[in-house]
Every structure is written in C-alpha cells, then in structure tokens.
N, C-alpha and C positions, 0 to 999 in steps of 0.2 A: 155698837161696841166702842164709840167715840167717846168714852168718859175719863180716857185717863189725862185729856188734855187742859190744862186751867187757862181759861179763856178773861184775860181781862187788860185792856188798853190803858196805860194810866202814863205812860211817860211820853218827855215832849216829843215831836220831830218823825210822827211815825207817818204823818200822811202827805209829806211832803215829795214829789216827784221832778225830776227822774232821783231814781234810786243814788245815791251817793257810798262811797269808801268805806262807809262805817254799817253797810247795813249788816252783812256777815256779824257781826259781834250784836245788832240789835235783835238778829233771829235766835241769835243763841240765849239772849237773856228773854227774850217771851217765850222760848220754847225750851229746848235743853238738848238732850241726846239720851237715847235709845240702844242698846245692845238686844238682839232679836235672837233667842238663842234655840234652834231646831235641830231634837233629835233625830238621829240618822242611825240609831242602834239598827241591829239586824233583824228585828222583830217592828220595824217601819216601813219592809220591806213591801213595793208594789202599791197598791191602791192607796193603801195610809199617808205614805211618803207625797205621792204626787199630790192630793190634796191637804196635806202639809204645805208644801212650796206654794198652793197656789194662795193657802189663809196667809201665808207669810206676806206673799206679793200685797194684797189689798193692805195688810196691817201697815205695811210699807209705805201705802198711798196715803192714808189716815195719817202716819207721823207724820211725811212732808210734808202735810198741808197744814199739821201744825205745828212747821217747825222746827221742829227735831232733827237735828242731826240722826242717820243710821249705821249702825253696822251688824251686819250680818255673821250669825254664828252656827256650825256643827258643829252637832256634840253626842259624844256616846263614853268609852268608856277614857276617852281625852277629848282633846281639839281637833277635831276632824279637819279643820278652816276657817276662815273668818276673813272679812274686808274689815279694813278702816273705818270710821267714822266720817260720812259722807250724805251728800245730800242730792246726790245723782244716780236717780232711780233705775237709770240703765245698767248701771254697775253692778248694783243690788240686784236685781233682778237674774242679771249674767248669772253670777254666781248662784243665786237660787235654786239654776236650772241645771246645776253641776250637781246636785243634792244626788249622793246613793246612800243604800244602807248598807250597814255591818258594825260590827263590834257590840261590848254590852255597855253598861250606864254606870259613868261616876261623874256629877253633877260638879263637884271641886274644882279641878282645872277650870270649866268654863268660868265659874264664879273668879277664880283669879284673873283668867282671860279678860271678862267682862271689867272688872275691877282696874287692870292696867289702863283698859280703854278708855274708860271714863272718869280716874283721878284727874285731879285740880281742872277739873271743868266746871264752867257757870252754869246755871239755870237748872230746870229740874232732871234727874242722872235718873236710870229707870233699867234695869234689868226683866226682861217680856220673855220667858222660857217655858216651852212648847216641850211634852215630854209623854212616852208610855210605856215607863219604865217605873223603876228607884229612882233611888236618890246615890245609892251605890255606899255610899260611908255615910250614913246620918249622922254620925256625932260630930264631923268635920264639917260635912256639908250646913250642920246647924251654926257651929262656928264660925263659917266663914260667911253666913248669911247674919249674923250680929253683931260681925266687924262691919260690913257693909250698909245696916242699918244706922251704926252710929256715926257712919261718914255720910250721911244722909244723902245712900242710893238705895232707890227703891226695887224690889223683888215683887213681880207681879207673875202669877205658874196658872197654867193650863196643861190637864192630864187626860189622856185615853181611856176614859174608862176612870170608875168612881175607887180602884185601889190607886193607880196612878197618879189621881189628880191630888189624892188624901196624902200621900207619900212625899207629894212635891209642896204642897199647899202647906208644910210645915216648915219652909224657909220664905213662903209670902210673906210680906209686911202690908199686903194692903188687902186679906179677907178680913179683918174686919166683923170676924163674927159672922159672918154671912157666908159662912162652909166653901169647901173648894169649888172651883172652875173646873166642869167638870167637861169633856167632848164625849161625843160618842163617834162611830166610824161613820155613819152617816153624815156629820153634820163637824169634820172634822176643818174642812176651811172656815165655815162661819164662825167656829167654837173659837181658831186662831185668831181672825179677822177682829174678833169680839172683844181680844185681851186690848184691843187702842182703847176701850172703854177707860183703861187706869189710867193713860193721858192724859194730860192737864192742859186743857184746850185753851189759853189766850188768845181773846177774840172778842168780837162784839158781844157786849153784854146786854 
C-alpha cells in the first residue's frame, strides 16, 4: 500500500551527517504532511473500529518513513478529535487508542478541519479518509473537495463495503479511473494500511 509516496533524491546536502538545523524543513520538502481521517460514526462500533485503529497505526509507520508529517483525525457527523501535525508516532498512536464510536456522518467539518491543518504548508498536502458511511451533504462535501483540489491537496477515500467506498470515492482526486478503494470487514486494517499506496515516496530511485 506504499504508493502514495514519490520517492526521488535530487537536492544537495541530504547525505551528509550528523544531522544539522535545517533538516526538519528538508523532511518536509521530500515528503509533506498527511491528515488521516477515521471514522468513528456509531455503526463502527466494536470489531470494525478496533481494526480501523490498528490499519491507521501501520499507515502511520508508512508515512513516517516517508516523511510526512501526521495528524490524526475523528470523524462522524463532526470533529470527534484530532492531534497536530507531528512526526512522533507515540502521540499518534496515543490518540488512536482513544477511538470510540458514535454519532452519524458529515464528511464537511473534517474536510475544513483537514484543510486548516495543512494550508500554507510545503511539499506534498494529502487528505487519507477511512469511512463506512456517506458523505452526509454531497453537494457540499463535493465542494469542498474542488476547493481543495485547486489548492493542490490531495483526497485519497477508503470505504466499508462497495456503497461506502463509491459514496466517498466521489470527493477522491486520485481514482483515477481505476474505481473506489474498496475494504471489506475482514480485511479492514490492510484495506487502511493500503491507502499509503497514494504516498509519494522520495527515495532511492
């Protein structure tokens, strides 16, 4: 699920040790930042949820390694929570482990949520939202996912089930023709884990 990373070494000064002042600002321009956004409606409720947290954990491991700044998102029919934009996987995690369900699904909030996070930030900006629900307002939620587009942040959706994912996969900007991200309840961490595929991994090429 490692694809959404773009992997490619081309400016001076990256192999040189020990680490110096300036590296914080050269992680962000090969990698970017991440908004991870997992629903926690009421119909997430038990087996779903906890292997939700745990596809979120690993998708977690995948960004830092390339990079990325995180921050960690609830969402149901508001902002359930959310940390900062950080790169200490303890934290992320922490919170993770706070995930309950309840309430139902309006995709909006988060999208503004996500969107305050990651204005006037470098490198590549990437919205990863986990959902098995709606979209709760489509005509909004489309809106505010083609404001978001034109600010060149990307919308990458992973859905519960083939109504879910088709419902959400209509504010993606990176299917692509190639139909929704689809989970099933079985295989609902790896379906998570899977969405670092839309990463853009700089790295050795």
């Amino acid at each position: 699920m490692a694809g959404w990373l773009r992997r490619t070494y081309d400016a001076p000064g990256l192999t040189q040790y020990p680490t110096g002042r300036h590296l914080a600002a050269v992680q962000a321009r090969l990698g970017g930042a991440v908004v991870v956004c997992l629903d926690v409606s009421g119909s997430m409720y038990g087996y779903p949820l906890s292997q939700a947290v745990l596809g979120c954990e690993r998708f977690v491991d995948e960004a830092l390694e390339g990079h990325y700044a995180v921050a960690m998102l609830f969402w149901h029919h508001a902002v359930a929570g959310s940390t900062g934009l950080t790169r200490d996987r303890g934290e992320l995690v922490r919170f993770l482990r706070t995930a309950t369900a309840g309430g139902g699904n309006n995709i909006v909030p988060t999208l503004d949520r996500s969107r305050a996070l990651l204005q006037d930030l470098a490198g590549d900006r990437v919205i990863a939202i986990f959902g098995d629900g709606d979209l709760g307002d489509p005509g909004a939620a489309t809106a505010r996912a083609a404001q978001l587009q034109a600010e060149n942040i990307r919308i990458i959706t992973c859905g519960l089930g083939q109504a879910s994912a088709e419902s959400l996969d209509v504010i993606s900007t990176e299917s692509g023709g190639a139909g929704p991200r689809v989970a099933a309840v079985d295989d609902i961490a790896d379906s998570i884990a899977g969405m670092s595929s839309g990463l853009r991994r700089r790295g050795r090429s």
